[in-house]
LUMDOLO-485606 format. One record per residue: residue in one letter; y, x, z of N, C-alpha, C, O in turn. Coordinates in pm, whole numbers, plus 50000, padded with zeros to 5 digits. Each point is the difference from the previous one (the first is absolute). Layout:
BEGIN
AYXZYXZYXZYXZ ...
END
This chain:
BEGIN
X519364843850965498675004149956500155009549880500864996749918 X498405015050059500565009749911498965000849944499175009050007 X500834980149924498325003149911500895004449884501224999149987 X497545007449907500555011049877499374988549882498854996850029 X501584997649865499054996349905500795007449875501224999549989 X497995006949926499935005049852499604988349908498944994350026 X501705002049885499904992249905499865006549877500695009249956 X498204984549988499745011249854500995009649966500874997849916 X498995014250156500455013949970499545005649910498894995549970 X501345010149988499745009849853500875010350018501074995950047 X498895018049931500785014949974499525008849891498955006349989 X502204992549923499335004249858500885010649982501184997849972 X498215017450047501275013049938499865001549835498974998649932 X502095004150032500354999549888500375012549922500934996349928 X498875014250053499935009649911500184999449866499584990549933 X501385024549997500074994849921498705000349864499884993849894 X499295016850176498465002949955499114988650043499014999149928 X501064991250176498934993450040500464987350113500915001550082 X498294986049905500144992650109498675000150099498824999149965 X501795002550184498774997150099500174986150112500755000350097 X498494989349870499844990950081499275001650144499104992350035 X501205014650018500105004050159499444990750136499315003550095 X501364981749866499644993350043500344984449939501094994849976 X497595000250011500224984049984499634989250007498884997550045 X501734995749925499764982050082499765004250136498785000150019 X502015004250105499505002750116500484991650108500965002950071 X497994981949941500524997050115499344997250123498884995050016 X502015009350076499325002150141501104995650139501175003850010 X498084987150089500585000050109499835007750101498875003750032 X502054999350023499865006150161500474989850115501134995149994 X497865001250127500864992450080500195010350097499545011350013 X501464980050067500855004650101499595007250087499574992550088 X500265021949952499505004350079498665005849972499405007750074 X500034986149767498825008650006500255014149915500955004349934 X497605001350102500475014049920498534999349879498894994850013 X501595010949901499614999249874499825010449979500425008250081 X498694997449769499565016749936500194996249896499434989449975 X501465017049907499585002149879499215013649971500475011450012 X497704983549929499475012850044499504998949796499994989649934 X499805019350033499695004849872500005018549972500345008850079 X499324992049827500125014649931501125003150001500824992850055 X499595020149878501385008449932500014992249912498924997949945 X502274994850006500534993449871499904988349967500324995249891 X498914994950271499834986149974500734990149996499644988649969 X501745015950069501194997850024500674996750151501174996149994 X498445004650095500314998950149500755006749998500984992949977 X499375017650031501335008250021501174994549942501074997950058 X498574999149788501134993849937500464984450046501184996949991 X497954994950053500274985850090500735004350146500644991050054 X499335018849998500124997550170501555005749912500704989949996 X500105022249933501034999449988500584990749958501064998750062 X498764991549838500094986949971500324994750099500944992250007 X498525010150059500304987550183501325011750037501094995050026 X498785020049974501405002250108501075002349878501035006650015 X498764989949917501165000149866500155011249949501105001849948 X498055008150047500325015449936499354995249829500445005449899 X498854987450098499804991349842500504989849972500254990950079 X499935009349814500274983249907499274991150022499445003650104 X500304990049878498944985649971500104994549889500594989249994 X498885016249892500274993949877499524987149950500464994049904 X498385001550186500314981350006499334999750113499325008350061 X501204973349965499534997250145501075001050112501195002649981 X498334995550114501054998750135499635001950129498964993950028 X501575013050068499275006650168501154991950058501195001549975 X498294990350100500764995250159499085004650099498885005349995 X501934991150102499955007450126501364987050083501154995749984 X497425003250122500584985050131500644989649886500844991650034 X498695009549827499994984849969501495008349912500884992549957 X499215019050030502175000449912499605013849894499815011750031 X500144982749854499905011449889500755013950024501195002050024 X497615008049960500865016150018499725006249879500535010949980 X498724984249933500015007949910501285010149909499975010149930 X500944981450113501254997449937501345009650070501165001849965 X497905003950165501125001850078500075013150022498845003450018 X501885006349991499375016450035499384999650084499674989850060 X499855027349981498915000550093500504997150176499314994450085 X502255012149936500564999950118499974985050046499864998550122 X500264987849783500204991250033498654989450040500164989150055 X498725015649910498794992350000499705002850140498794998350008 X501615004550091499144997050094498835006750018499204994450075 X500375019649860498425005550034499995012450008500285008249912 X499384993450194499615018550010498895006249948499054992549979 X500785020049993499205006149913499825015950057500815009050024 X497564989949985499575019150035499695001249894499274992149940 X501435022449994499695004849826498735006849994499775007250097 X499564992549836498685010149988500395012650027499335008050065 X502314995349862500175015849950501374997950125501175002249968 X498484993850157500755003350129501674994249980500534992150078 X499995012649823501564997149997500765001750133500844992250044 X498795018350010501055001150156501015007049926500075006949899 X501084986150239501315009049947499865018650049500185003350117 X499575004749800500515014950030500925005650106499755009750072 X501514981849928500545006050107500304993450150500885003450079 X498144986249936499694997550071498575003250127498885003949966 X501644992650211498585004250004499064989149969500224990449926 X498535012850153498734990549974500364990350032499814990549924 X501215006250262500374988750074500864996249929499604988350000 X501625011149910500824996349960499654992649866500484989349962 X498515019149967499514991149886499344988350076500434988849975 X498855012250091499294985550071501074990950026499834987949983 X501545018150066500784992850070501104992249934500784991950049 X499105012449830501164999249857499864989449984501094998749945 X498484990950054500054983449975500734995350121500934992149986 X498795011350106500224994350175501495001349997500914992650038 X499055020349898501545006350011501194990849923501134995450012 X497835005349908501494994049857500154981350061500914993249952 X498095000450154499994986550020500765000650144499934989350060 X500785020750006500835007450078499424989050152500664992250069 X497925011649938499514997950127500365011850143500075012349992 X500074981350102499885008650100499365013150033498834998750035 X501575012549965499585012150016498795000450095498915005649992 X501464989050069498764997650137498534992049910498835003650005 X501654987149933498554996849944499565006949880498825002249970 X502465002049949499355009049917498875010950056498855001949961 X501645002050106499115014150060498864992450041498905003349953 X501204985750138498234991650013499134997549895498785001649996 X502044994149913499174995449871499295008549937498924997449948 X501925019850051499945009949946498545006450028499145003649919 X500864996850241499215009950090498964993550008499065006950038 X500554976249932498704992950049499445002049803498804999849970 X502105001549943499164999049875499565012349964499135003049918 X501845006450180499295014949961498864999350131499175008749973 X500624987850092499155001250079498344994749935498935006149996 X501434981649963498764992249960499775010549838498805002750007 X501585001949902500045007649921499555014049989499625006449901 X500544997750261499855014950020500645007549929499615004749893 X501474997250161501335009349936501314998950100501085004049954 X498884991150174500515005350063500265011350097500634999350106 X498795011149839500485009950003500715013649895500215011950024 X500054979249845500875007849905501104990149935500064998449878 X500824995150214500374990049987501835007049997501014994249959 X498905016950089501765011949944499215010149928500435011550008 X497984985749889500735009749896500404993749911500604989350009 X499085017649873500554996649853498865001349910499295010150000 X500454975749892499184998049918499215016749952498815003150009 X502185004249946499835013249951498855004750059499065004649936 X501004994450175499615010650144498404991850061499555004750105 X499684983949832499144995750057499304998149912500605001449894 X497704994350084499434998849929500024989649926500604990750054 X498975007049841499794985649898499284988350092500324988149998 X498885016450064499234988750083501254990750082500234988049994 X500625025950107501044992750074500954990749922500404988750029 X499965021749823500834990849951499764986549955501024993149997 X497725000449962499584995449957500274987950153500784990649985 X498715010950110500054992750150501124994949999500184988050025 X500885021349942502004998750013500354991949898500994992750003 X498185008449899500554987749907499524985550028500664990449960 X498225008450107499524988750025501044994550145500724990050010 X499095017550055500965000550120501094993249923500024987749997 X500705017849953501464996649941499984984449971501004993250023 X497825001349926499924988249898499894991050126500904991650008 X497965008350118499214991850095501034999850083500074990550077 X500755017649925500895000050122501634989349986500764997550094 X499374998449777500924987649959499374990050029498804999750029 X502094989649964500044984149992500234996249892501124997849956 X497495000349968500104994249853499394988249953498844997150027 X501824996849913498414987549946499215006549880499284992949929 X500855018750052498374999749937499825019450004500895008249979 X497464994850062500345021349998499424999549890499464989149977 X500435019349939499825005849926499055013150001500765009349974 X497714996750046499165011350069499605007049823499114994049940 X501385014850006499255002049902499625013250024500695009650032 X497964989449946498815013950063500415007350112500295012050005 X499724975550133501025005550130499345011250047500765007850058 X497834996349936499425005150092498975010449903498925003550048 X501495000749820499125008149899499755014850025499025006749969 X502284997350103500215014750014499185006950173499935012050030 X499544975350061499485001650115498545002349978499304995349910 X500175017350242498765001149983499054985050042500694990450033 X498315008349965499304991950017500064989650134500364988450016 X499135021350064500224997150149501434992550072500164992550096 X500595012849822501484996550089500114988249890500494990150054 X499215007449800500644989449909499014988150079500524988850005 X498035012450058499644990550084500114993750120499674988750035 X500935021650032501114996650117501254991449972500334989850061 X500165014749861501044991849966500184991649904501085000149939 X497934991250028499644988549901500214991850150500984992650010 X498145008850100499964991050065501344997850048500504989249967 X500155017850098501264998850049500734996349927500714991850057 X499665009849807501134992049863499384984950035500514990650061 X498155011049874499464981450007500874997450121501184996949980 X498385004150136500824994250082501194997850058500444992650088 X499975015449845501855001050038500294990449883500574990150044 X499195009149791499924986149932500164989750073501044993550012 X497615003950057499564990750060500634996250047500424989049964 X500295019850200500564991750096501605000949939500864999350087 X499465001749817501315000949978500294991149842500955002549926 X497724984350042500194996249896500345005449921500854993049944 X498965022449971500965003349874498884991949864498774999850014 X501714996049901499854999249874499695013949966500755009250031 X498294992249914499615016149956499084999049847499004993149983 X501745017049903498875003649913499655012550049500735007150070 X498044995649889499675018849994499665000949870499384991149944 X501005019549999499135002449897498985014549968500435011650007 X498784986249973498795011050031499045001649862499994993049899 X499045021350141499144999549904498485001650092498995004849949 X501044991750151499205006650088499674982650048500844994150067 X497954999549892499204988850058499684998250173499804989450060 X500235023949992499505000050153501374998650058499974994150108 X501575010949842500644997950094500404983749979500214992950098 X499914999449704500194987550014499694991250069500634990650050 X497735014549955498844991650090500894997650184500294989450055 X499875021349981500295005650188501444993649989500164996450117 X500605001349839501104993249977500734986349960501064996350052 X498094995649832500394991749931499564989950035498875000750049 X501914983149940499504988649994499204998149886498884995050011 X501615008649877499864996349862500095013449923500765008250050 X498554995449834500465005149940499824997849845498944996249949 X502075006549991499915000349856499565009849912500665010349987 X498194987849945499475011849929500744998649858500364989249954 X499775020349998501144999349885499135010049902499195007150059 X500914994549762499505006649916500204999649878499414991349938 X501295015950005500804995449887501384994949985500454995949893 X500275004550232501354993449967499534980450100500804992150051 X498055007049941499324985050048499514997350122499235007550060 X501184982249979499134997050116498764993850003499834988149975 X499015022650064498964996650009499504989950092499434990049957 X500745011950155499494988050117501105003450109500795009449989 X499144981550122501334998050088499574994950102500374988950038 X498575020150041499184993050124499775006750137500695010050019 X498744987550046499935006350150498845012049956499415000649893 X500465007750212499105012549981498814997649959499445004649901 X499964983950221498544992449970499714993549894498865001449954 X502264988549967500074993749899499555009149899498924997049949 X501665013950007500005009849876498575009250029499425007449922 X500324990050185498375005949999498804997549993499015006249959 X501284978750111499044989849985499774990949826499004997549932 X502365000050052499984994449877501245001949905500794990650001 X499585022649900500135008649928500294986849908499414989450020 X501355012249899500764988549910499545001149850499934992149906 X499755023450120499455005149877499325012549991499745004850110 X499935001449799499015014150028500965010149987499635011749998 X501804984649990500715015450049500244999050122499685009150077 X500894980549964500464997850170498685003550093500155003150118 X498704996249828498064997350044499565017850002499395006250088 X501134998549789500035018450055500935008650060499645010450056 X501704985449934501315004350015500005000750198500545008350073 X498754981449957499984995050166498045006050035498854998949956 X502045008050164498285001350051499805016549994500515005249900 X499055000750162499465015050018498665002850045499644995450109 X499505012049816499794999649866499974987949914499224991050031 X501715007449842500094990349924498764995449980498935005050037 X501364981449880498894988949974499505008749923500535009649944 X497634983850055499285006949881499914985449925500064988350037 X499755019249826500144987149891499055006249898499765011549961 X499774974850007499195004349865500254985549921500484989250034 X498845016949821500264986949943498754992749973498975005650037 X500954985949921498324992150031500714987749915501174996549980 X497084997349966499594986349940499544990150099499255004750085 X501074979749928499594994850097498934990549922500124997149881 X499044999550186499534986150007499394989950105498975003150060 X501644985349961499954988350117499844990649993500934992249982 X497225001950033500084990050018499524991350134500115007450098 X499474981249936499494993850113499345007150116499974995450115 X499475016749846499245005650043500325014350058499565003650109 X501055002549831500525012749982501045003749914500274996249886 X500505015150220501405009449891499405012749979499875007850094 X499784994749798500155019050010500785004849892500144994049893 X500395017650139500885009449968499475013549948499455008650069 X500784991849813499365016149954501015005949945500724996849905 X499265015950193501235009349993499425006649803498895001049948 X502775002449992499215014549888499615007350029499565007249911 X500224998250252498815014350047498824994150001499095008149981 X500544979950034498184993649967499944993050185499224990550008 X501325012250095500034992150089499844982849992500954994049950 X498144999850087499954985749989500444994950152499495005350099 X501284986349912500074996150135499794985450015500774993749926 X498484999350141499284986149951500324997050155499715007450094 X501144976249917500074995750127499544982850007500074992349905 X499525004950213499924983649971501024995949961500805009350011 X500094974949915500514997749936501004992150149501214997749998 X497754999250129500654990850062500925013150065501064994850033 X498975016349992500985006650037501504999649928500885006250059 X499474987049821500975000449933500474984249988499204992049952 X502035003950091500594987049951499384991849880499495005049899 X500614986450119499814992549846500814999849893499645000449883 X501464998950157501345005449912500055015549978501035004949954 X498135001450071500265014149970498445003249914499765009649927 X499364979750107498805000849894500504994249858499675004449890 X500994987450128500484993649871500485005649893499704997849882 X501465013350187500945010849959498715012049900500135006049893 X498944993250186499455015150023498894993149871499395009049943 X500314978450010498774998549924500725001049898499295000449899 X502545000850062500304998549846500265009949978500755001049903 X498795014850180501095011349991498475007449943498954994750038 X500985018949863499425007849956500335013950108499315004350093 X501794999949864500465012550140500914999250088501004993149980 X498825013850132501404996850089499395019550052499165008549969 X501824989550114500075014350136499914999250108500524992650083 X498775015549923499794998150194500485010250079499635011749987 X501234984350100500355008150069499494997750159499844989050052 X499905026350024498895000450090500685010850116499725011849980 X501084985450131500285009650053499165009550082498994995750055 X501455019649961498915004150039499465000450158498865004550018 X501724992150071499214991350084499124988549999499054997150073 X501614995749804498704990449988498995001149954499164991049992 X500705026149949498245003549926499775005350078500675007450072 X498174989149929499155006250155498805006649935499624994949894 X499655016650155499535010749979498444989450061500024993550104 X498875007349811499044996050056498924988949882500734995049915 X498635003250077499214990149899500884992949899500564989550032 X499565015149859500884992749934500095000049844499635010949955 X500694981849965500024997749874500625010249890499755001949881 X501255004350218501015011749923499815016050015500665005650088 X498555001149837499705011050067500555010849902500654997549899 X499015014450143500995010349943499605013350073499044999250076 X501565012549912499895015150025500874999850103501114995149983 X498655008350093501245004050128500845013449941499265009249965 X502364993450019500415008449977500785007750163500365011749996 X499744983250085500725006050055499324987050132499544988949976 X500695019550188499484989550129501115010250095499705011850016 X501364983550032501235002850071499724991750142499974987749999 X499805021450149500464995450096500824996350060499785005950106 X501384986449917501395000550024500315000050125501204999850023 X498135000450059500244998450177499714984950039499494997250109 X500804994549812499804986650013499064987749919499674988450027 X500135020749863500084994049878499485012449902500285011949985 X498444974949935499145014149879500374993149886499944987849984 X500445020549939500734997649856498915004949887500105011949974 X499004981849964499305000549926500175000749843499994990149928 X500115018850042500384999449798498854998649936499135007150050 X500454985449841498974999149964500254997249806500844992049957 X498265016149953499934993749857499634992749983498785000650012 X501824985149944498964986649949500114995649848500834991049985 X498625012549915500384998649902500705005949927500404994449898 X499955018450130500995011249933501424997750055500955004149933 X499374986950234500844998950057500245003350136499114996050076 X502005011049987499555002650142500394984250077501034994149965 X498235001250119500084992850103500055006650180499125007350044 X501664989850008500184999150166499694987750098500554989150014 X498175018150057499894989650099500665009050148500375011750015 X499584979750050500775004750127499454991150163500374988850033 X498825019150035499484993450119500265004550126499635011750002 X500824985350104500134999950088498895012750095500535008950067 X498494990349925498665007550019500155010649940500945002349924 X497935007450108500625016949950498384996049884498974993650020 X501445012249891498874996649910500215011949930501095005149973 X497315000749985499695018449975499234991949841499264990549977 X501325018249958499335002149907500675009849866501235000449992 X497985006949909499705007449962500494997749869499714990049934 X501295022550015500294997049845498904998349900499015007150019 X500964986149895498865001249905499024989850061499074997149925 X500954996850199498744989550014500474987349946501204997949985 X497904993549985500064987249999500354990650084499505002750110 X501184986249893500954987150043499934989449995500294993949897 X499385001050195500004979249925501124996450111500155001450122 X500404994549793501024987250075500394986749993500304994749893 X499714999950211500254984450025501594998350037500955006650044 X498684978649904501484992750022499744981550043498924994250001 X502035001750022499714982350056500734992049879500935004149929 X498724989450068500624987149937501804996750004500864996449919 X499085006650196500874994150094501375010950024501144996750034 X498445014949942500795015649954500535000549872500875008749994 X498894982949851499925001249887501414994349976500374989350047 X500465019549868501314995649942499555001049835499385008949941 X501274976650002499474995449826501195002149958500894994450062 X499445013349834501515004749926499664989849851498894995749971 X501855003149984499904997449831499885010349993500215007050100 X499344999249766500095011349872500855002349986500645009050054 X499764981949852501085003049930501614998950020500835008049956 X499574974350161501155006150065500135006350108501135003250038 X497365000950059500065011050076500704990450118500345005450105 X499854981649877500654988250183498524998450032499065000549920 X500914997750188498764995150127499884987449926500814993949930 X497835003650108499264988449976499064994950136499664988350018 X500105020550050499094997050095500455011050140500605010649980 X498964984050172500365008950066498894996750090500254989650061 X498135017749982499334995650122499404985749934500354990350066 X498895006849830499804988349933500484987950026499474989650041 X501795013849925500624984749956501295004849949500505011350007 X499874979749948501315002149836501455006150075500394993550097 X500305016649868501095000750013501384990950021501095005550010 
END
């Protein structure tokens, strides 16, 4: 079983101008066979954790096994994990087929299956047909395919995907999400990816880890981190168009919760829509945040109103910008909905749609009325 566990990791560079804590206290499991995202910004430290795992970093505290036997410790040739580089790393004087084939080679398998292995991963990849040239001689997109190729096409207990698919146009990086998932799949690999792009974590991942600061923010399935957000960075960070948030005063008693945003919005609900344990919470608190995704504001009779700045048809989907309070808000509906810069807006929301942040440490308190 080749599950991966990180034990409080930390990676601290050391300069002689400056220290950067990169990453810390980071711990996280992978089981066997599932595939995982470390998804965050530039500089949250994911890049610096997944080398950590293939040994091109230190681990300046903490410990990575892999099937249960510490690698932290061990070089990279010896851990057991293949790796597609963001920045390609093919060999130059090799061709395209031979870099794919360069693991197969050096584990001195049969020529005959090399070439099978070769021709079905360039096939599913789309690149078998530049498979005798040379890195030089093909585009970044291909190269980018050849490095992944190179990695999927070993027998490893754990791959390694960092930004496998960044340099592809749209169309083909969605074609071939499905086909990776499933070659994973039917071939059990243990897989991280690491990405900055939420739609491919989402089309890919069991789990993913949202990371920010060097920290792990939350460590959950796609639905998990959308539905219920751990906190109000993981609550905007997840989701397109991000959460709208405002900040607001509560008061709750027997009767009623309402919420008054600082734009002057009051939002007043029966009380029995919310847990009792989450009324309890909510009668000792002065402010919290609300966060409101924009599918869940709906365009129509409603408590929250504002200037429409902008009404976008999308083919599927109307993307509504609106001022509420000297803030832009996005609602987003399904229905083609016309309207006019400069008019007026009311919008509604449910009870039952409402995410409660603290203030001040900014963790969930509430998700759909009832407690986190």
């Amino acid at each position: 079983m080749a599950e991966l566990v990180l034990n409080a990791v930390d990676k601290i560079y050391r300069t002689k101008k400056k220290t950067v804590h990169a990453v810390k206290n980071l711990n996280l499991t992978v089981k066997s066979g599932e595939i995982v995202a470390l998804l965050g910004s530039s500089g949250c430290g994911k890049t610096s954790t997944l080398r950590m795992i293939a040994g091109f970093e230190e681990v300046s505290n903490g410990s990575i096994t892999l099937a249960g036997k510490p690698i932290h410790t061990l070089p990279p040739s010896q851990r057991g994990v293949a790796m597609a580089f963001e920045a390609y790393s093919l060999y130059p004087p090799l061709t395209i087929g031979d870099n794919i084939a360069f693991a197969l080679k050096a584990a001195r398998l049969p020529a005959s299956e090399q070439q099978a292995r070769v021709k079905a991963m360039a096939d599913m990849l789309e690149i078998d047909g530049i498979l005798n040239k040379y890195p030089s001689s093909v585009s970044g997109g291909q190269q980018q395919r050849a490095s992944l190729g190179r990695a999927l096409v070993r027998q490893a207990g754990l791959y390694l995907l960092d930004e496998p698919m960044g340099q592809l146009e749209p169309q083909l990086r969605a074609v071939l999400r499905g086909r990776i998932k499933h070659y994973l799949r039917e071939h059990n690999c243990t897989t991280i990816l690491v990405t900055h792009d939420q739609t491919e974590a989402n089309a890919l991942a069991d789990r993913i880890a949202v990371m920010e600061g060097g920290m792990l923010q939350q460590y959950a399935t796609p639905a998990e981190l959308k539905a219920e957000p751990a906190n109000l960075f993981t609550g905007t960070f997840i989701g397109e168009p991000p959460m709208n948030v405002f900040d607001a005063s509560v008061t709750a008693d027997s009767g009623t919760v309402t919420f008054t945003t600082d734009g002057g919005a009051r939002l007043s609900f029966p009380a029995s829509e919310f847990s009792g344990n989450l009324l309890k919470q909510l009668s000792t608190r002065n402010r919290i945040t609300l966060g409101i995704r924009p599918y869940a504001l709906h365009v129509g009779d409603g408590p929250i109103t504002g200037k429409v700045l902008s009404c976008q048809w999308l083919g599927d989907q109307t993307h509504v910008a609106v001022e509420v309070g000297g803030r832009t808000v996005v609602s987003v509906a399904h229905e083609r909905i016309v309207r006019k810069p400069g008019s007026d807006l009311s919008l509604n929301v449910a009870a039952a749609s409402l995410h409660i942040f603290d203030i001040e440490s900014q963790n969930a308190i509430a998700h759909g009325g009832a407690l986190a």
